[in-house]
C-alpha positions in Angstrom: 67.2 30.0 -30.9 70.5 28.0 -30.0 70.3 24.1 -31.0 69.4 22.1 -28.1 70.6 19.2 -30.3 74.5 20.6 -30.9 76.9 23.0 -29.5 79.7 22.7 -32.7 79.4 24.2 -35.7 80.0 21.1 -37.9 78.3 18.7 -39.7 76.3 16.8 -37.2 76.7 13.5 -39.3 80.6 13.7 -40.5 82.0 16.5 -38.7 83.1 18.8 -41.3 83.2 22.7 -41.1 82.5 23.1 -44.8 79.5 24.3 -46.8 77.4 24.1 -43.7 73.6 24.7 -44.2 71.5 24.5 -40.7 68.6 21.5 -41.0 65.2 22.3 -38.9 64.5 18.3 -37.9 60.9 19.1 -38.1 59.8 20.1 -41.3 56.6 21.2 -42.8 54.3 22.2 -40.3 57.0 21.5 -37.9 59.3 23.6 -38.7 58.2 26.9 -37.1 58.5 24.5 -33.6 62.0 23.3 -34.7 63.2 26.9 -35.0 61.4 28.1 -31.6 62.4 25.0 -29.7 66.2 24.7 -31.0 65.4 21.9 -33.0 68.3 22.3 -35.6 71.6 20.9 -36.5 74.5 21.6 -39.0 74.6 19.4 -41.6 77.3 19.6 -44.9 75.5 20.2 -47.7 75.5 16.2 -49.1 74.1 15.4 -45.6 71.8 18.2 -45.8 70.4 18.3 -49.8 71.9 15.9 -51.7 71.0 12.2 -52.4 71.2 9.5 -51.8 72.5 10.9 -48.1 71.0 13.7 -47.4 68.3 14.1 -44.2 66.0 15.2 -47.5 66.3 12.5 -49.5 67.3 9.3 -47.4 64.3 8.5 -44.5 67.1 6.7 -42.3 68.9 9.8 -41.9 65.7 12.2 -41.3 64.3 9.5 -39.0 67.3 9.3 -37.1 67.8 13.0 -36.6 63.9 12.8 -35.4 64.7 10.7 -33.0 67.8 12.6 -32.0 65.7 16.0 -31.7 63.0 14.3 -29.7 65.3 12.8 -27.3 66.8 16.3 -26.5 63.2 18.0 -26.4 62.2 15.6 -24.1 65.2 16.4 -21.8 64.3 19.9 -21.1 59.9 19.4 -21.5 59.0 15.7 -21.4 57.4 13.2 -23.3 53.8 14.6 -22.9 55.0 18.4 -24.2 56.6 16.8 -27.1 53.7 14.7 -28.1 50.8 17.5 -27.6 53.4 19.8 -29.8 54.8 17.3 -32.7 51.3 14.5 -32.3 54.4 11.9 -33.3 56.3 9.7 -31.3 59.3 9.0 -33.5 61.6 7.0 -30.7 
């Protein structure tokens, strides 16, 4: 599915159109929901997989993008969907 989160195809934290990898925002268990929901984003491959940076390594960065993805969920199925789906608030 199409990211509900972006419409570009650039890195969602700096904006660049190099070595692009897409990030679901909901790993783990998560991850199959991210990918059926559009839950994904673009992300360079120091803000993807690389530390200190990168939504794998640094919590600020994942927890923001959580918050980002939940946001736009929210927009299109509501709080309650979001919370029987993911069981986390992260806003």
């Amino acid at each position: 599915m199409k990211s509900v989160v972006q419409s570009e195809k650039r890195c969602y934290i700096c904006g660049t159109c190099q070595n692009l990898e897409r990030h679901h925002i909901f790993m783990g268990p998560d991850r199959k929901l991210s990918e059926k929901y559009g839950l994904t984003v673009y992300l360079c491959h120091m803000h993807h997989n690389e530390p200190p940076d990168g939504a794998h390594f640094n919590i600020n960065t994942k927890r923001w993008l959580q918050r980002v993805g939940q946001m736009a969920f929210e927009q299109e199925y509501g709080h309650e969907k979001f919370m029987e789906l993911f069981t986390r608030n992260y806003l």
